[in-house]
N, C-alpha and C positions, 0 to 999 in steps of 0.2 A: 504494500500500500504506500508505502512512502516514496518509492522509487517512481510508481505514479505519480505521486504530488510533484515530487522535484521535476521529473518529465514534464508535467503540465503548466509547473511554472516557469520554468525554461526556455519552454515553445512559447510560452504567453510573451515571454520575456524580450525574444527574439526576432517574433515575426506579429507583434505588435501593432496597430497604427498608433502610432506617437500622436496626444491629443494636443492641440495646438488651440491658442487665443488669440484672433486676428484681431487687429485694432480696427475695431468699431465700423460705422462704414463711411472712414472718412479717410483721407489721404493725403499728403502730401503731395503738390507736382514742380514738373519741371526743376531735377537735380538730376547732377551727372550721378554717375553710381558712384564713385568715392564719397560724395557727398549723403547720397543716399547711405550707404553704411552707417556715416557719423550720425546720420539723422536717428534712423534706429536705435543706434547703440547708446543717443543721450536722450531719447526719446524716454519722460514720466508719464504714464495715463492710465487714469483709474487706477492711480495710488501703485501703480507698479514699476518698475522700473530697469527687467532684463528682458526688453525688447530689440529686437534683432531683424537681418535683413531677409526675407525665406529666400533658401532655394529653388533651384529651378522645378524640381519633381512635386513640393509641397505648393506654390506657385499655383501649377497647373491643376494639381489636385484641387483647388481651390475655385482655380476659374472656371467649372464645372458645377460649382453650390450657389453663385453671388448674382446680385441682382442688374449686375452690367450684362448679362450675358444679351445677346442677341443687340445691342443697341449700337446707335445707327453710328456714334459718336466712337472713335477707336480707343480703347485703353490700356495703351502701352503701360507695364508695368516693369520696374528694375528685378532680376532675383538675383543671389549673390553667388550664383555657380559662374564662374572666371572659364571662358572658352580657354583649352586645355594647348590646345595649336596655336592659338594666335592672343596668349598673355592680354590684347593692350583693348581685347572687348571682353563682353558680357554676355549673358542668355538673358532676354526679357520675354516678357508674355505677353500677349493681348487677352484683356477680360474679357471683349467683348464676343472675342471667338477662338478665343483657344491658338492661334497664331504665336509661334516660338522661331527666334530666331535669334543674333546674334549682334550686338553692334561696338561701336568703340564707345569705350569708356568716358568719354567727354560732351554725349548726347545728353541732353536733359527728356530724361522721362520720370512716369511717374512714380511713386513707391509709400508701399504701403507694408506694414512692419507685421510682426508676429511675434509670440511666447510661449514657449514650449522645448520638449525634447526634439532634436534636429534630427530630419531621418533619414536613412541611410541613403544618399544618394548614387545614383547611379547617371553619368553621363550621356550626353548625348552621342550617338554614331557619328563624328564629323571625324574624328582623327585619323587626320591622310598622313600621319607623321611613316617614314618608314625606318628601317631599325637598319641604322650600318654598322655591317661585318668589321670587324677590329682585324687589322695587320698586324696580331703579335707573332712576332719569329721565334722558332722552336730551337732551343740549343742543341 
């Protein structure tokens, strides 16, 4: 019985959704995303204050629940998953339809924060990196 329990809390443990508290339904616009981070990270509301910037998977997760969906108006949003190829952009999302793509770091979009456990992300398929063979010589 106990090998049960420890098993069930485990898997609870592990493959979890991480509960998240979005900040309300208001938002900050027009910052670049380094801005956007500091904005989360000094960001007080409703007496709390270890707000942060979501990632790109919790993001999307997101923009599938919220009341922007479908509107005619576009709502770019900052997440804080750093494109893995090209360092100097970001992943952002459109709320209004689920639209994910990538830009440079010094566009002003919009951003809207979150609190909670971070979950495990997993990136997107762009990495066209290829892996070069090393020339070490053999004594």
């Amino acid at each position: 019985m106990k090998k049960l329990i420890i098993y069930l809390l485990l898997t609870y443990t592990l493959f979890a959704e991480p509960v998240l508290e979005w900040q309300d339904n208001k938002y900050k616009d027009s910052l670049s995303f380094d801005d956007a981070l500091n904005y989360c990270q000094d960001l007080t509301h409703n007496g709390k204050d270890d707000w942060r910037l979501p990632d790109l998977l919790e993001l999307t997760k997101y923009s599938k629940t919220i009341p922007y969906k479908n509107s005619k108006e576009q709502m770019f949003f900052w997440s804080s998953t750093v494109n893995k190829t090209l360092k100097i952009t970001a992943w952002f999302v459109s709320l209004s339809n689920d639209y994910q793509h990538f830009s440079l770091k010094n566009k002003k979009l919009n951003v809207k924060c979150v609190r909670g456990m971070k979950s495990k992300m997993h990136y997107p398929a762009c990495n066209n990196t290829k892996v070069k063979k090393s020339n070490t010589q053999k004594s």
